[in-house]
N, C-alpha and C positions, 0 to 999 in steps of 0.2 A: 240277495246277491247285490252287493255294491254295481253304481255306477256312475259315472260322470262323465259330461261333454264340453270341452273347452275350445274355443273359437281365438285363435290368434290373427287379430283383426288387421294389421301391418302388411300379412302373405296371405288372408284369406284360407291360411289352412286349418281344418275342425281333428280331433284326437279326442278316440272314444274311448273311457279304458270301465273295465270291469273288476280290476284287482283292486283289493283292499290298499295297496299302498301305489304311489305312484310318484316318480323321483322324476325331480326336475337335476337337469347339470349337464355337463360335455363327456361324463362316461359313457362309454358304448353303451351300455346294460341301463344308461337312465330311459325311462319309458317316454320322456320331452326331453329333446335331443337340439338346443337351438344353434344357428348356423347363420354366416352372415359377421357384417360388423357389430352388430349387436350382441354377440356370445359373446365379445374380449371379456366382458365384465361379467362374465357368467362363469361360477365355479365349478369343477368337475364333480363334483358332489354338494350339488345348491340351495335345496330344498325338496318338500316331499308332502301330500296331502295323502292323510290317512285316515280310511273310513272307520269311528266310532260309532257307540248306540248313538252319540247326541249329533251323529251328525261327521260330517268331512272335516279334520281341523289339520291345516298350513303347519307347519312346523320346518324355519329356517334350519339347517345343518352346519353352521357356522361358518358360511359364506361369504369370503374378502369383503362383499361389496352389500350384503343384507338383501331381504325380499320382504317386498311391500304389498300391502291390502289393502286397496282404492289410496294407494299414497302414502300411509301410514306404512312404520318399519315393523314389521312381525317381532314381535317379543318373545323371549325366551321359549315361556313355557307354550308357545302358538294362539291362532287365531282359528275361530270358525267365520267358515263360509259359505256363501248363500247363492244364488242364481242372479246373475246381474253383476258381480263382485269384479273387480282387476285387478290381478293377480302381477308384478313386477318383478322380475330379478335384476338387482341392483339398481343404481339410482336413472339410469341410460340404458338398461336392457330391454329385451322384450317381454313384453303385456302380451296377455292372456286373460279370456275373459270367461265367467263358470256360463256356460249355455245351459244346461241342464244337469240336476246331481237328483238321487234318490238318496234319503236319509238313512244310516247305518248300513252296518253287515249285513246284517238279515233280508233289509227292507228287497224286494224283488222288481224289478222294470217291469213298469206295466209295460200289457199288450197292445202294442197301436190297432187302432181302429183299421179295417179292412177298407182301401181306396178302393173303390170301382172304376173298372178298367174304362178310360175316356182316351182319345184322342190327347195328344202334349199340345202344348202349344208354347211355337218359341219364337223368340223376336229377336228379327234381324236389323241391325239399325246399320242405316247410310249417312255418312258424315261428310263436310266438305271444311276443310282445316285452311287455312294460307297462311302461307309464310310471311313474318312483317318486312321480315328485312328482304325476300328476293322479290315479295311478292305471287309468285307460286304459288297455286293449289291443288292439292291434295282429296281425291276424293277416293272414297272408302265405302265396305258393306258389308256384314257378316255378323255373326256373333261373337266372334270377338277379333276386334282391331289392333295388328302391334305397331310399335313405333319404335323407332330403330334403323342403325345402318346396316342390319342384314337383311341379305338378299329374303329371307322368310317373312321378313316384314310387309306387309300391307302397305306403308307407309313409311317412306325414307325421306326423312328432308336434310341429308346432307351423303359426304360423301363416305366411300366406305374407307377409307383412312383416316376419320375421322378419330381425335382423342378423349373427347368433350362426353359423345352419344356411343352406349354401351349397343353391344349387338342386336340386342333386343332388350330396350330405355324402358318402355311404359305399355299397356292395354287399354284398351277400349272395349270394355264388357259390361252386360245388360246387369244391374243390379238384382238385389232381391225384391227392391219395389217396381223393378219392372223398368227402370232410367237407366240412363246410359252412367256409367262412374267412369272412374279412372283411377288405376292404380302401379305403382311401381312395380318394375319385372325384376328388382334387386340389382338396380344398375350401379356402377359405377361414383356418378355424380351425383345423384339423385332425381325427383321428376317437382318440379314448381307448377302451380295451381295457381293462375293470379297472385302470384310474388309470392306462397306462401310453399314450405318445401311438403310432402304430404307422405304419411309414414300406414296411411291405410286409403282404403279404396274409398273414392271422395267422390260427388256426384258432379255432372257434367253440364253445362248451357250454355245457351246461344251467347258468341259476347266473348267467354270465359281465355284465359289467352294461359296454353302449357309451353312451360318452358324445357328441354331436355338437358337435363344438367348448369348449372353454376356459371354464364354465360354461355350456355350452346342456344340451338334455335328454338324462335318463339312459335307458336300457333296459335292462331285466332281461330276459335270455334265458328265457321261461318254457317254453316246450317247443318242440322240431323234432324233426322224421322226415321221412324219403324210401321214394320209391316209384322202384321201375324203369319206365322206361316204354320198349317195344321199337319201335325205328322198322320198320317190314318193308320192305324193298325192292318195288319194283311188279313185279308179275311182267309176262313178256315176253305177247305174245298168239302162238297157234298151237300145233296140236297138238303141233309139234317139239317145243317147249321142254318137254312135262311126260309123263309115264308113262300107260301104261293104266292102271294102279294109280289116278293122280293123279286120272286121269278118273273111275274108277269112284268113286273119294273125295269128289268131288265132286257125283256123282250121288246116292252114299247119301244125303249133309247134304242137299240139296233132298228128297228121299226122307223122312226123317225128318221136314223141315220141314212137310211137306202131309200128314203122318200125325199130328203134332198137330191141323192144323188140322181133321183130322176125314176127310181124304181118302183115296185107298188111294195108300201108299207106293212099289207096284210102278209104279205106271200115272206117278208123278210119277220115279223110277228112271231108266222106257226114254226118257220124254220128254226126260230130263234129257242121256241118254246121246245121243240122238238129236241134241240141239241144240247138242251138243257137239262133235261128228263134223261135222253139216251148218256152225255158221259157219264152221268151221277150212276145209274142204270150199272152200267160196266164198273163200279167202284163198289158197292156197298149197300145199297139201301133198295133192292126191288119191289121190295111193298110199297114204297111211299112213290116211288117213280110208277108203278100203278095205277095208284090212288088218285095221283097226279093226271095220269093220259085220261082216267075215264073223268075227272072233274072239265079239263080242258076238252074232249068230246060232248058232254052235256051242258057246257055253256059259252061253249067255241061262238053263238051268232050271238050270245049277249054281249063275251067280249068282244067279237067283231066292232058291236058298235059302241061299243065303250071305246075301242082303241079309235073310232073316228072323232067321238067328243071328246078324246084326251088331246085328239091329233089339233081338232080345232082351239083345244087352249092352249097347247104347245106351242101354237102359230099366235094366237093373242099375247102371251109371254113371249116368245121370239122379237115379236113387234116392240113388246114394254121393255126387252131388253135392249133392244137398238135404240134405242130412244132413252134409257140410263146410261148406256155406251155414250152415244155423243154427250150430257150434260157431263159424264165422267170425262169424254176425252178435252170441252171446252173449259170445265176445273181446271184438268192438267194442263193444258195451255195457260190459262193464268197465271199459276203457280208457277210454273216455267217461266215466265216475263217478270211476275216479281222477283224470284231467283236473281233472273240475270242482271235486276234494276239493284237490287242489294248487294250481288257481287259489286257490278259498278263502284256501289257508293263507300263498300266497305273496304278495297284497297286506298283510296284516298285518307279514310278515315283511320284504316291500319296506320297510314305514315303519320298521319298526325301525332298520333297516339305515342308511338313508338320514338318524334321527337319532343314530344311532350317527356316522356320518360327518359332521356339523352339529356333536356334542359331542368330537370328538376337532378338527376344524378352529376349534374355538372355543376348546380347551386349547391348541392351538397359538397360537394368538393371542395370548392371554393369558402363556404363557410369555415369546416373543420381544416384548411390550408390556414385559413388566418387566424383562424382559435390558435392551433397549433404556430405560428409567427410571434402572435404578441403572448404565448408563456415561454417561447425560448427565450426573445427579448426581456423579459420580466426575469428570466432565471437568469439569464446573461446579466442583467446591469444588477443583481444580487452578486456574483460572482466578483464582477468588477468592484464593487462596494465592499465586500470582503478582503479582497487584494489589497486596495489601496490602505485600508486601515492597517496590515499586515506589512503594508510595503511603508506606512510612516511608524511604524512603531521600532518597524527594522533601523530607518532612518537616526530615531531619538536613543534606540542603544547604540550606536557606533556612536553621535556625538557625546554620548554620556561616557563613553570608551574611551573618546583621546581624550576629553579633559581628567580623566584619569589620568589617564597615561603621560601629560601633560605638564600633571601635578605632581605626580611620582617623580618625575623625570628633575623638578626642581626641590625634591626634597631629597635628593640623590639616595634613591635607598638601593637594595641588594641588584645585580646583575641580573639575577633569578626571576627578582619580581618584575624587573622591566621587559623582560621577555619574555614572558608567562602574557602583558599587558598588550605587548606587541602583538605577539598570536590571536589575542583575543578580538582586539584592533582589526586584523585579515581579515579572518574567518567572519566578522561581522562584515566588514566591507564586500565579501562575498555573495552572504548570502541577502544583501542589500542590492547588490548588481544581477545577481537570478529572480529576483523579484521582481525589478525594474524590465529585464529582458520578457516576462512572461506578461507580463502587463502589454509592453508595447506592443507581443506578439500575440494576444486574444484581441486586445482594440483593432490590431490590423486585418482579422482573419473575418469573413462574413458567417460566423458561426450560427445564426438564426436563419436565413438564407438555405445553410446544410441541414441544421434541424427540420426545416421545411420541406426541403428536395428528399431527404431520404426518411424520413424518424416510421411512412408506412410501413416500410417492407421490417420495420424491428419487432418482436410477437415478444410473450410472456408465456413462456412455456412452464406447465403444472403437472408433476407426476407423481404416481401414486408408488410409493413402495413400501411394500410388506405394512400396509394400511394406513400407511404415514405421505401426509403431502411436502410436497417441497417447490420452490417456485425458482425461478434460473429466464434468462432472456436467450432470444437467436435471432438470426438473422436471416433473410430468405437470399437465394444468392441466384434463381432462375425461376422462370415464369410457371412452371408447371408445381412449385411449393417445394424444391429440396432447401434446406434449412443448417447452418452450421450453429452448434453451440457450443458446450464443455462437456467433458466425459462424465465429469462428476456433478454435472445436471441431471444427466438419464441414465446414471449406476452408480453404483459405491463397491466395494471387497466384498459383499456379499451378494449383491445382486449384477447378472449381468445386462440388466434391462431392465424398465418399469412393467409397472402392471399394467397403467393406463399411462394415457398422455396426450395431454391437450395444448393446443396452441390458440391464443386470442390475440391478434392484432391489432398495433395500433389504434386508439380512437374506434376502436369496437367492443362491443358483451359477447359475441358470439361467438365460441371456443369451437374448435375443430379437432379433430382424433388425428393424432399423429402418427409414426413407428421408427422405428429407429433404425436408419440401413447399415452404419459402421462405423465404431468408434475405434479411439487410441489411447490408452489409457497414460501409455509413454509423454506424449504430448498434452495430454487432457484438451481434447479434441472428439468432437461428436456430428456427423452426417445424419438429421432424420432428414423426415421428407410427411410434410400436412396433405392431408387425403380431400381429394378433390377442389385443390389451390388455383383458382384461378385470381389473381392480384399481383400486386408490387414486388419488385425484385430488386437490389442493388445492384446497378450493370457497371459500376468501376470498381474492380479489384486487382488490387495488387496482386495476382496472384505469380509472380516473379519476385519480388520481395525487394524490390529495387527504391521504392517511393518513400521508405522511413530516413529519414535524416533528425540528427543529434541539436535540440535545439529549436526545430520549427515549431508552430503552433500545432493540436492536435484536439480532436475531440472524441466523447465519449456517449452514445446515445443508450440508454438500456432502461430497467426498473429496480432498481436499488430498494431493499428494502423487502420485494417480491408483491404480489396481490394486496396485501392489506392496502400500502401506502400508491399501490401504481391506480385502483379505483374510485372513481368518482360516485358522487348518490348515485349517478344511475349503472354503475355496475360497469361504466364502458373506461377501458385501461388508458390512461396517458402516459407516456415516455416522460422520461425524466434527463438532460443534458450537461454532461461536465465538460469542460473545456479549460486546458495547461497546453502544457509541451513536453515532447518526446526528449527525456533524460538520459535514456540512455539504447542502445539500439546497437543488438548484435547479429548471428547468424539462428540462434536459438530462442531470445525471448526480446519484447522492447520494453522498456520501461517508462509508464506514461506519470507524468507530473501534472496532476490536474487538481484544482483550488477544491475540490470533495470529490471524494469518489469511495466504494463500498459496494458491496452487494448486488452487486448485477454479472455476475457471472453469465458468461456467451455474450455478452454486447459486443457489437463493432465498435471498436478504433478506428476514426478516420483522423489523415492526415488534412493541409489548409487544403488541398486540391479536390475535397471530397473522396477520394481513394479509400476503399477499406483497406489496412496496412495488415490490421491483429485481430485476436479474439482475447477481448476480456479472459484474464483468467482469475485473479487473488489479487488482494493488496497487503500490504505488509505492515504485518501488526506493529515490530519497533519502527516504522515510521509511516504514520499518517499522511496521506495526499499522496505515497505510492504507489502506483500497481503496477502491478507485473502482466503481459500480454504475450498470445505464440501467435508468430507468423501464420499468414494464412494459405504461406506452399504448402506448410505440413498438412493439409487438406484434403491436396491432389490425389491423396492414395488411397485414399477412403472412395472414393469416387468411382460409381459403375463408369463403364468405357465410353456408353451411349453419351452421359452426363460431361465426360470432358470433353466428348468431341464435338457437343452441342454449345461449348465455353470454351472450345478453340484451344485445350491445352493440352 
């Protein structure tokens, strides 16, 4: 009979199966059933491990996103697997790892060995958490600790309207090795382990600082310990089940017990032994409750004085326990003074810490603000250098025009031609004067400045459809991560939505999972919103439509091009900056004139004031340095109620 045991280390939960085949996917009927953010990328029919002579062999089902074998992609015809192996569905799903498998159909589960029934034993661990930033502590005890703003929780470190910390965020449970871990309760935001995010249960120490969600609150591990705590099994009733010994065991300790209380020990002994005999007597077993009166009758005066030389070691141990009692209770005193000298020291040392971590996130900033200054500047005075050659070449054909026109004019030729010369004379004059006007209006505009103030909250959104990637920009427009882009970033006529979707911002590698709350296909206009956003948001938008005027300067932040040209070696995206002027500017589209512009569909347009005016949409193939942009009312409608009235509109 087939079998295998697989351990999904992320939730802790184990799936025994003894069928020959076993389907991984999101159908009801599959026997691994995954749940969570982690199934998007898991197909409804995903993969499947089926027991052969040689053994278990993976076999993908031709799965959007593939399943992997310690990392590798399962190949067609499948892969065999062994004990120890991790099993992946798709490139971001969830692992699974083979705990135990028996070889073939046939092969049969052995028989586990027979445990002998003992006493459990299970540990309870006490914890004392503080909060960095109120300072507060938290102290804790049980087998397992939650964390969270619900009331069920062990441990609240914030309030319960809280949007950051999921009802119940994280656990504090005794390991297999017998340590304290910690593992996510499938929150929300996720649970942070000394900066790092943790997708399975990770061990715990003194020191160790959790954080509950993506800026929510920190905790400093300030002290745990455990205690054994032994369950004893209920012992059976009747004499059968326990010794004469057992019995007279138990008549001493009542014996003892009534010689404290002032009684004589002896008389509390026979009674004891008496009452021992007589209920078993009444239940079941009169031979041995016999057996019993006549043994205790014929050696009633030896125990007699057995029970006084037991009485006098009982009082010798009484003595040596009083006397471990106090070195125990002046231990705990210690440990109590050092506690309290480590709490002391370890709020002071919390703040350190926690501004220690404030000035090195603030040197970070500051770095990548000026990295980010001197390549607008750098793409600015390219722009400008482009122009100006643009703007003397325009110069050198209009004078090359009159002295035509010049010449013509003293050679007296046709009517025809000198007006054909004329026209030509304008129209250079013209486009010699919108040249000079956009020049004066980028030199005037602090367009490096605005790349500065806003180019964080711009992402590089990548989605997957029907197996094919495509890259598109957005913009974030409120602090909790809802995001405007184009329609025809996250759909096309055939699809009403991606498969997947990820967002990477500015001057970061670390992509986040998106979704899409409502597009316009009319407008080519898209609302998603990035899961578990806490950062940069653009807080000046037009969203009245009042701020585009004909003529000003205007810029364009986005990634032209998409992923390939937006990454540096190390994988983290930088923005890319055009900057012209607003050409033309209606109730339905603006049209931005900007010295290059291409492939950054969803980028904001902003006007010289910072203002987001538009959303990138296209540029226009018969003429280069157009594009075309939709107002950013047409947005408003897409928008939950909460979301406008949180943006005042």
């Amino acid at each position: 009979m087939p079998y295998l045991k697989l351990v999904e280390p992320a939730r802790g939960r184990v799936t025994e199966a003894r069928d020959s085949v076993i389907r991984f996917g999101r159908d009801p009927e599959a026997r691994v059933r995954p749940d969570g953010d982690a199934a998007q990328v898991v197909s409804t029919r995903h993969a499947e491990l089926r027991a052969e002579a040689a053994g278990w062999l993976l076999v993908d089902l031709g799965s959007r996103n593939g399943t992997y074998l310690n990392g590798t992609r399962v190949p067609a015809p499948g892969a065999r697997v062994a004990v120890g192996d991790t099993i992946r569905l798709g490139e971001s799903g969830p692992e699974y790892q083979v705990a135990a498998v028996t070889e073939g159909p046939a092969a049969t589960v052995p028989e586990q060995p027979a445990i002998p029934d003992r006493p459990a034993e299970v540990r309870s661990y006490g914890v004392t958490l503080l909060a960095t930033t109120t300072g507060r502590r938290y102290e804790a005890r049980g087998t397992r600790i939650r964390l969270g703003r619900g009331r069920e929780c062990e441990v609240q470190p914030v309030e319960a309207d809280d949007t950051i910390v999921s009802r119940v965020h994280a656990e504090l449970t005794v390991g297999p090795g017998g340590g304290l871990v910690i593992r996510d309760a499938e929150s929300k935001n996720g649970t942070f382990l000394n900066g790092e995010r943790i997708t399975r249960a990770m061990p715990v120490r003194l020191a160790d600082k959790i954080m509950l969600g993506q800026g929510g609150p920190v905790l400093l591990v300030e002290g745990m310990g455990t205690a054994p705590h032994k369950v004893v099994a209920r012992p059976h009733a009747g004499l059968g089940q326990q010794t004469v010994i057992g019995l007279i065991g138990q008549a001493l300790a009542k014996a003892r017990e009534e010689r404290r209380r002032g009684g004589r020990g002896s008389t509390a002994f026979m009674r004891a032994v008496a009452d021992e005999v007589g209920k078993d007597s009444r239940r079941k077993m009169r031979w041995l409750t016999s057996l019993v009166i006549v043994l205790v009758l014929l050696l009633g005066g030896g125990v007699y004085g057995v029970y006084w030389a037991l009485s006098r070691q009982v009082a010798d141990t009484e003595r040596a326990l009083r006397s471990s009692e106090d070195s125990a209770r002046a231990e705990t005193d210690r440990l109590r003074r050092e506690l309290a000298e480590a709490r002391a020291a370890a709020a002071p040392a919390s703040q350190v810490e926690l501004l220690r971590g404030q000035l090195e996130a603030a040197q970070t900033r500051t770095t990548a603000l000026q990295a980010s200054l001197e390549r607008a500047q750098q793409a600015l005075g390219q722009q400008l250098a482009a122009g100006e050659t643009r703007r003397e070449e325009a110069r050198r054909d209009l004078e090359r025009m009159r002295e035509q026109l010049a010449a013509a004019e003293q050679r007296a030729p046709s009517p025809s031609l000198i007006d054909s010369l004329r026209r030509a004379v304008a129209a250079a004059e013209t486009r010699t004067a919108s040249l000079d006007a956009k020049m004066r209006a980028i030199r005037g505009t602090d367009f490096a400045g605005l790349a500065q103030q806003h180019q964080g909250a711009v992402g590089l959104i990548t989605v997957a459809l029907d197996g094919s990637r495509y890259d598109g920009t957005g913009f974030v427009i409120s602090p909790d991560g809802y995001m405007l882009t184009n329609w025809h970033v996250v759909a096309d006529s055939a699809h009403a939505g991606p498969d997947t979707m990820w967002v990477t911002m500015a001057d970061q590698s670390q992509a986040r999972a998106a979704e899409v709350i409502a597009t316009s296909r009319e407008r080519d206009i898209a609302l998603i919103r990035i899961r578990g956003y806490q950062g940069s948001h653009l807080p000046s938008i037009d969203w009245a439509g009042t701020k585009a005027r004909q003529g000003e300067p205007a810029a364009l932040i986005g990634y032209p091009a998409g992923s390939g040209f937006a990454r540096d070696r190390g994988s983290v995206v930088r923005t890319s900056m055009t900057a012209g002027i607003l050409s033309r500017v209606t109730l339905d589209l603006i049209q931005f004139d900007g010295m290059t512009t291409g492939g950054s569909s969803g980028s904001p347009v902003f006007n010289a004031d910072g203002d987001v005016i538009s959303v990138h949409r296209a540029g226009l193939r018969q003429g280069p340095g157009f594009a075309l942009s939709v107002p950013v009312k047409y947005a408003i409608p897409l928008m939950p109620p909460a979301l406008r009235q949180r943006l005042g509109l």
